[in-house]
OpenMM code with the backbone's topology and positions (N, CA, C; nanometers):
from openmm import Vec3, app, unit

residues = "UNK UNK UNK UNK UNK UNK UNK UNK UNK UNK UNK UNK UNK UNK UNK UNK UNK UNK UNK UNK UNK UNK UNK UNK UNK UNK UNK UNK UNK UNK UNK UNK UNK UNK UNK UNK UNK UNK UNK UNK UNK UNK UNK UNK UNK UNK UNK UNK UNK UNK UNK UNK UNK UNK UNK UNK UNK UNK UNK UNK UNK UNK UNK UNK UNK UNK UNK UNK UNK UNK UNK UNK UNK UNK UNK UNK UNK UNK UNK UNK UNK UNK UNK UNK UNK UNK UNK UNK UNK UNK UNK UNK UNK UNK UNK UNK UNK UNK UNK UNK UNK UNK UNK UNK UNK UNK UNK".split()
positions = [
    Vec3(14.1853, 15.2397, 9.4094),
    Vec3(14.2819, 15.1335, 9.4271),
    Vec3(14.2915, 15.0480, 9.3005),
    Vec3(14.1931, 15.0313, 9.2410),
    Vec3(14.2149, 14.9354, 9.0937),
    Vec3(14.2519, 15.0053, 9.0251),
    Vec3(14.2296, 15.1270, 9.0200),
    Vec3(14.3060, 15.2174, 8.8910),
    Vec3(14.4633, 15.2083, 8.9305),
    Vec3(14.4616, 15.2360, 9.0254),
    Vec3(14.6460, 15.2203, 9.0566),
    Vec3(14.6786, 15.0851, 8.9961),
    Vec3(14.5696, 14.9477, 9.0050),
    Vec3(14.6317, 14.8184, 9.0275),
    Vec3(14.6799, 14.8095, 8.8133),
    Vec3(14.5468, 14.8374, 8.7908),
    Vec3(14.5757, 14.8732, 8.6113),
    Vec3(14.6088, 14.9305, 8.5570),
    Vec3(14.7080, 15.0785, 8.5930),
    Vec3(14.7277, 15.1727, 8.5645),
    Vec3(14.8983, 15.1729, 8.6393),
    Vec3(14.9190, 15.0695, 8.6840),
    Vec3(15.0834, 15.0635, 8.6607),
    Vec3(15.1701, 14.9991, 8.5519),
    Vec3(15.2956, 15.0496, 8.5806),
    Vec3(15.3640, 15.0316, 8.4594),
    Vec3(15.3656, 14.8727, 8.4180),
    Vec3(15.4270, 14.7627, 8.5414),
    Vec3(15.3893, 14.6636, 8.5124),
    Vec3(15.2809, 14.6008, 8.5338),
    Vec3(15.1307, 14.6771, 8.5185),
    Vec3(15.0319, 14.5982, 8.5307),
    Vec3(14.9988, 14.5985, 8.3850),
    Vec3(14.9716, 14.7461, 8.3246),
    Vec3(14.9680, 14.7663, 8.1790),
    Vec3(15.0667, 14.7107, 8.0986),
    Vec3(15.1750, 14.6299, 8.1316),
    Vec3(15.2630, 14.5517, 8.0295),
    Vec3(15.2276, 14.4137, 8.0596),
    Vec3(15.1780, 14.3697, 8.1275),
    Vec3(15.1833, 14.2362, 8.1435),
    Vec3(15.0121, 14.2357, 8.1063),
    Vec3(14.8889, 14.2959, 8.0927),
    Vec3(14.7980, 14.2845, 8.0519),
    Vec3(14.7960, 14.2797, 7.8925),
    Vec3(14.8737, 14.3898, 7.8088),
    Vec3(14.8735, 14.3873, 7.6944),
    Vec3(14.9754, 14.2770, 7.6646),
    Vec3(15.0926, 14.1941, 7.7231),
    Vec3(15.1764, 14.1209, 7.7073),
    Vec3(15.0413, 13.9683, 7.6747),
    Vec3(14.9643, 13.9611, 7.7615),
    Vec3(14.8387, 13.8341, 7.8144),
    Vec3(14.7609, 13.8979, 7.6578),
    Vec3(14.7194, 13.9985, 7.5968),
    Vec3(14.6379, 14.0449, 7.5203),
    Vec3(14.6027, 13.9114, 7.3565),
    Vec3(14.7669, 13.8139, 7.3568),
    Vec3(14.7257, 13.7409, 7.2507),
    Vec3(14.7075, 13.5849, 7.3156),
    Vec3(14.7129, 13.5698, 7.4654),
    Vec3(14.6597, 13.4793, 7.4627),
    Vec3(14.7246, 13.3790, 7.6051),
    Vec3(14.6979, 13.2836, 7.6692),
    Vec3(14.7837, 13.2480, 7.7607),
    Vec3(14.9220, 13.2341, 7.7529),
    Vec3(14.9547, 13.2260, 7.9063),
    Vec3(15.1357, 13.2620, 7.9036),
    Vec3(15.1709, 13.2086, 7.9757),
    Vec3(15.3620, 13.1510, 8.0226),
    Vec3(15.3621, 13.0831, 8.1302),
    Vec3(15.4194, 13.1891, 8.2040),
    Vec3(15.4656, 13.2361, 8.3426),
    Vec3(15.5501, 13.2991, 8.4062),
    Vec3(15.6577, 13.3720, 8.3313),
    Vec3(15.7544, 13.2615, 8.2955),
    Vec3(15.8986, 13.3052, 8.1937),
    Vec3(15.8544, 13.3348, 8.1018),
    Vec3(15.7402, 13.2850, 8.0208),
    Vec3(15.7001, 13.3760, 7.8864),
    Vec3(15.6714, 13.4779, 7.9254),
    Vec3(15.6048, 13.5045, 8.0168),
    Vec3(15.5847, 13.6765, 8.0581),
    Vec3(15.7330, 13.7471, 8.0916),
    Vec3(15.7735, 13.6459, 8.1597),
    Vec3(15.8859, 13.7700, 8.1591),
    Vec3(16.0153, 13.7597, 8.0988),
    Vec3(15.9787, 13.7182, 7.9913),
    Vec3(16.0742, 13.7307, 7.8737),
    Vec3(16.0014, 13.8279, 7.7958),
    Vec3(15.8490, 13.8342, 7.7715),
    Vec3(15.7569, 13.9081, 7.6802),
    Vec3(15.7767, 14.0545, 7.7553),
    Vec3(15.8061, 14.0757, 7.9280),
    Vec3(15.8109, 14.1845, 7.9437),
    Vec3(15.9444, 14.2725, 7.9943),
    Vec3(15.9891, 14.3401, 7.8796),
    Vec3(16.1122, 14.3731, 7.9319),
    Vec3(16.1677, 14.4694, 8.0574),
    Vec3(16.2560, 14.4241, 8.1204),
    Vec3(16.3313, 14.4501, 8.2494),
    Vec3(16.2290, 14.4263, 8.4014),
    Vec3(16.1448, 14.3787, 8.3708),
    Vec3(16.0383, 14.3315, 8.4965),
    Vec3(16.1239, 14.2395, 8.5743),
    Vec3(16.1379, 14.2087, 8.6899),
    Vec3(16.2132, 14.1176, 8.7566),
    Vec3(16.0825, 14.0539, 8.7765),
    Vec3(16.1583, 13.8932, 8.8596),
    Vec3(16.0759, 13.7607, 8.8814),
    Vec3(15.9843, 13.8217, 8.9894),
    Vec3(16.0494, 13.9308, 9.1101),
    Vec3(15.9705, 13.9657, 9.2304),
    Vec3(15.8646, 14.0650, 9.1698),
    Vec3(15.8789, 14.1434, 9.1200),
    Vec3(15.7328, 14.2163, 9.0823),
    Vec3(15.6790, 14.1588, 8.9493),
    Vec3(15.7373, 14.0685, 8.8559),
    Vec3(15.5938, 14.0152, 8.7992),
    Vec3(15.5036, 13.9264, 8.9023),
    Vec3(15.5506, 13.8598, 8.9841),
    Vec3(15.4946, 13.7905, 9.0635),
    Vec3(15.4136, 13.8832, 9.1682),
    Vec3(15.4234, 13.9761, 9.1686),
    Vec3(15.3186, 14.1166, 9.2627),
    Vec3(15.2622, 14.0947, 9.2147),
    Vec3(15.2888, 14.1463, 9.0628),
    Vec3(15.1513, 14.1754, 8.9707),
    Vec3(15.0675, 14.0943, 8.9023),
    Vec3(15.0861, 13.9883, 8.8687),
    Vec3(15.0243, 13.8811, 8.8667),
    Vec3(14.9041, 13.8580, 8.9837),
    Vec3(15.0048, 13.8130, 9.0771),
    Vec3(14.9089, 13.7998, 9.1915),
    Vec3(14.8002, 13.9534, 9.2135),
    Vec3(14.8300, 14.0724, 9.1985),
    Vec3(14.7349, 14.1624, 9.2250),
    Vec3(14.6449, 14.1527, 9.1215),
    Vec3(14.6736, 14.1206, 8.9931),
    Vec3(14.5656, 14.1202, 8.8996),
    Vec3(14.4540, 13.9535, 8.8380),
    Vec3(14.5503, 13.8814, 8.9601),
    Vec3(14.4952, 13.7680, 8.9106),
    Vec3(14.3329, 13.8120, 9.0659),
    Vec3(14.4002, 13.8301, 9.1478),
    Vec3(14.2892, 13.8934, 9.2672),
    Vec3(14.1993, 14.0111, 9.2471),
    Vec3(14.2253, 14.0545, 9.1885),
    Vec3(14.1478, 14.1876, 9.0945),
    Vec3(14.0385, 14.1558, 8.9974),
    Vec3(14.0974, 14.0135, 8.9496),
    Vec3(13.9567, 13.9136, 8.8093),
    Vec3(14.0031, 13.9888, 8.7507),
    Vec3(14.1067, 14.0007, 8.6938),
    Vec3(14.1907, 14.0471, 8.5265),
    Vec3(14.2741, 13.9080, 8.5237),
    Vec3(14.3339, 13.8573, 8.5626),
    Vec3(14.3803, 13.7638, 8.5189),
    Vec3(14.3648, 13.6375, 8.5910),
    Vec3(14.3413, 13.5149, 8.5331),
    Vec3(14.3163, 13.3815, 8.5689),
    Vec3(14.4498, 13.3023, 8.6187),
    Vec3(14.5022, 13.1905, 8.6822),
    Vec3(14.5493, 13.1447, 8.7129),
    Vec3(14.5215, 13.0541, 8.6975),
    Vec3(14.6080, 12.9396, 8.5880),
    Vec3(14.5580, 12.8339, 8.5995),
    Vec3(14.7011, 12.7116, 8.6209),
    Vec3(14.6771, 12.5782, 8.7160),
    Vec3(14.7765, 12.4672, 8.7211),
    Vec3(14.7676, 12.3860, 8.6855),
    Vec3(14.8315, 12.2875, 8.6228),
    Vec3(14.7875, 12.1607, 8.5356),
    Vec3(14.8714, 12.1035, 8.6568),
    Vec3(14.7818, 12.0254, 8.6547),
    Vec3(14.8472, 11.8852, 8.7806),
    Vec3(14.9782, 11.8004, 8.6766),
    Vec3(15.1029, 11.8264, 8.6832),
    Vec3(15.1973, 11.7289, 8.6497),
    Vec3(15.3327, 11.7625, 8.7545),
    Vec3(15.3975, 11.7290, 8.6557),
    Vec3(15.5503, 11.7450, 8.7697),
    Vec3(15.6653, 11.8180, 8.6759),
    Vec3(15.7253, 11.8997, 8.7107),
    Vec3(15.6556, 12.0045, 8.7993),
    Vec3(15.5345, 12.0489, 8.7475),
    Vec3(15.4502, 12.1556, 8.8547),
    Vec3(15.3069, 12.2019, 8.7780),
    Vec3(15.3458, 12.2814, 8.6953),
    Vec3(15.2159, 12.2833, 8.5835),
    Vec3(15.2408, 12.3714, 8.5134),
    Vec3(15.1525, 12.5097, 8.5284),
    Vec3(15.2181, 12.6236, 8.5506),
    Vec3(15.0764, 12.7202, 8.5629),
    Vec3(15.0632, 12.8279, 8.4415),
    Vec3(14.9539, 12.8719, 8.4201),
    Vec3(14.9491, 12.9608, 8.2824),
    Vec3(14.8927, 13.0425, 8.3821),
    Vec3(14.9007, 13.2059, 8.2691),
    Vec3(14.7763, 13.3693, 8.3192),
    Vec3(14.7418, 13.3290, 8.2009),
    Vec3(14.5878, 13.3703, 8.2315),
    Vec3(14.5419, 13.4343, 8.0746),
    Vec3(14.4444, 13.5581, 8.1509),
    Vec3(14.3944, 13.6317, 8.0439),
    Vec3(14.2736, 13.7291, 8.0320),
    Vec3(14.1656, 13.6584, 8.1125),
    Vec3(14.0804, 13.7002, 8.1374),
    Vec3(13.9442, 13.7072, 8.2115),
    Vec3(13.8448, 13.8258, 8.1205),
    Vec3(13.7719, 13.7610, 8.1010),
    Vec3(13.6344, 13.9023, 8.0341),
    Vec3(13.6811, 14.0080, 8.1292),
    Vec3(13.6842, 14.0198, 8.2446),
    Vec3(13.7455, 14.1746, 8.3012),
    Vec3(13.8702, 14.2104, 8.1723),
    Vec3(13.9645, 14.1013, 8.2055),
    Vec3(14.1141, 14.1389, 8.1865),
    Vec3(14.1151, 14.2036, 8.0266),
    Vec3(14.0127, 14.1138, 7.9092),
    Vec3(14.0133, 14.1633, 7.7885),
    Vec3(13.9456, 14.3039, 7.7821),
    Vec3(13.8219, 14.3392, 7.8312),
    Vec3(13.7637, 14.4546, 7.8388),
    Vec3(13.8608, 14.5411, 7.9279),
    Vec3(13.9424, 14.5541, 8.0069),
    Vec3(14.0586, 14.6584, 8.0357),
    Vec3(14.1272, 14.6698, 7.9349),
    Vec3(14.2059, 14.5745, 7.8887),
    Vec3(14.2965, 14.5449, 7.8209),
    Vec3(14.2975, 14.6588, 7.6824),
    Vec3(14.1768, 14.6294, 7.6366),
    Vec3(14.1502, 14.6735, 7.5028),
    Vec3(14.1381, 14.8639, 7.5428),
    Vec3(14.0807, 14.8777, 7.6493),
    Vec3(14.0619, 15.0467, 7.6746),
    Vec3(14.2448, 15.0377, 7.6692),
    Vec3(14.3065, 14.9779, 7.6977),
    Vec3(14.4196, 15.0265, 7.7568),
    Vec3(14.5394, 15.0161, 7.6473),
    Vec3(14.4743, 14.9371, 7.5560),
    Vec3(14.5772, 14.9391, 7.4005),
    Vec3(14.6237, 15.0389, 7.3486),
    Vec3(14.4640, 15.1342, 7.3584),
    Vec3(14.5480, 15.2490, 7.2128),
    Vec3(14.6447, 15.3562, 7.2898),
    Vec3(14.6436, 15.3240, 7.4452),
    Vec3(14.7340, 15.4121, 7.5107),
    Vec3(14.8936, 15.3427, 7.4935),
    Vec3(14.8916, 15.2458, 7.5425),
    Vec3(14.9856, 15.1508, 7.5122),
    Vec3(15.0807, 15.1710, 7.3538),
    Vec3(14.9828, 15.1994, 7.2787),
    Vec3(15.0243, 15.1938, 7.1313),
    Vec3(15.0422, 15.3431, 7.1441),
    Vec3(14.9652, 15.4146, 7.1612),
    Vec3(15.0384, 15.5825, 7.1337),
    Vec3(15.1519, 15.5867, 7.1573),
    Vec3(15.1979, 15.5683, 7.3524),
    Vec3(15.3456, 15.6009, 7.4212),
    Vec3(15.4611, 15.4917, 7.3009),
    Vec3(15.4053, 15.3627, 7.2480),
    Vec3(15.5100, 15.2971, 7.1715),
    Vec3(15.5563, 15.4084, 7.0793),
    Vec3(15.4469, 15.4566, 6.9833),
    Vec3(15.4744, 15.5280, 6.8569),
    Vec3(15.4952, 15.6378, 6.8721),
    Vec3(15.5161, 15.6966, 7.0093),
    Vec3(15.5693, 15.8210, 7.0317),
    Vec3(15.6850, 15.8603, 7.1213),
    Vec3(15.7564, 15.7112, 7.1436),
    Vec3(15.8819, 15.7434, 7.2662),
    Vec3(16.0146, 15.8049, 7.2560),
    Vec3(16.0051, 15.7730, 7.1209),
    Vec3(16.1349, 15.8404, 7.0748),
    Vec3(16.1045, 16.0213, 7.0676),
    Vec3(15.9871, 16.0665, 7.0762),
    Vec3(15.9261, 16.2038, 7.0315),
    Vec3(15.9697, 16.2588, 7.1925),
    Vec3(15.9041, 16.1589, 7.2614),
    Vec3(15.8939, 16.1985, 7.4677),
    Vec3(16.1020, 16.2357, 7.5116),
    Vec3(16.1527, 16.0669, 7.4297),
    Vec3(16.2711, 16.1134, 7.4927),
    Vec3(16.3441, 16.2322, 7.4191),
    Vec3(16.3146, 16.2766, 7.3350),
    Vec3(16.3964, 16.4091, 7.2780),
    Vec3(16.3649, 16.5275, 7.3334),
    Vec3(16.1839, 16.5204, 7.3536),
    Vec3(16.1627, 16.6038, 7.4343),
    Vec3(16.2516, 16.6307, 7.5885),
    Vec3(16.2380, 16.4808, 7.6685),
    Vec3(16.3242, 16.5106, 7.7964),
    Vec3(16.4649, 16.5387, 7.8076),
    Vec3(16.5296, 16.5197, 7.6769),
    Vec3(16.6481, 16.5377, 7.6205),
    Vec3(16.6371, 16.7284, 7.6190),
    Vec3(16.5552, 16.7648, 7.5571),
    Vec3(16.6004, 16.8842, 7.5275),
    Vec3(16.5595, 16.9321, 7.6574),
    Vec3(16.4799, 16.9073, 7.7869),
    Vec3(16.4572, 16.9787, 7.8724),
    Vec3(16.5412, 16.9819, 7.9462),
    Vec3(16.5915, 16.8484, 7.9899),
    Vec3(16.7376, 16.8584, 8.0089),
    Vec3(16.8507, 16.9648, 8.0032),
    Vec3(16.8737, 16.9720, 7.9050),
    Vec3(16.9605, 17.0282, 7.8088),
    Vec3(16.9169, 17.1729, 7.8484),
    Vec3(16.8500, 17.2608, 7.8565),
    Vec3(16.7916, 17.4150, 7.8790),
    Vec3(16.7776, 17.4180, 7.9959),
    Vec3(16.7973, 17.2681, 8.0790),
    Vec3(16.7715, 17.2837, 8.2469),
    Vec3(16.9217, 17.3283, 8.3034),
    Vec3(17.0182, 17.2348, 8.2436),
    Vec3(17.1833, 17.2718, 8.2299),
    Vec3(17.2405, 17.3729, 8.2027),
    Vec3(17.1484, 17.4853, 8.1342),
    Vec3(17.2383, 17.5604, 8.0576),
    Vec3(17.1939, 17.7075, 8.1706),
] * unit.nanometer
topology = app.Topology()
chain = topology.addChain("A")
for resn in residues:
    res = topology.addResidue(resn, chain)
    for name in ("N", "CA", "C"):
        topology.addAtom(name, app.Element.getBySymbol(name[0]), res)
């Protein structure tokens, strides 16, 4: 069950998104692209319950709440970079690939 919880698409973007440091909500999901308000707010909440990510509220008006990392959240985080960084530096390689499978699936 935690591997599913860290090992989704928006759990692994919003962990490496947290990777430089606290965030508010909208910074996350401006930092994570096409995530809607309803599943960052899943995932948040599943990983803030998991001890990967902290939750924190500053008593004002309105509150203010930040995520950050948790010693869990950085020690995932970091196993979970150089994967993160491969699929970046290789997406354009994946979609040509699914492009051409495509393409020989059509024909």
């Amino acid at each position: 069950m935690v591997l599913d919880h860290v090992s989704g698409r928006w759990a692994v973007l919003v962990l490496t998104a947290l990777g430089d440091g606290p965030h508010r909500f909208h910074e996350l999901r401006a930092r994570v692209e096409g995530v809607s308000e309803k599943m960052l707010s899943q995932t948040l909440r599943t990983l803030v319950r998991d001890g990967f990510v902290r939750r924190t509220v500053k008593p004002s008006r309105p509150p203010q709440v930040s995520y950050a990392l948790t010693g869990l959240g950085e020690g995932v985080t970091r196993s979970l970079q150089p994967l993160f960084d491969w699929v970046r530096d290789h997406a354009g390689d994946i979609l040509a690939a699914q492009a051409a499978h495509d393409q020989a699936a059509a024909e």
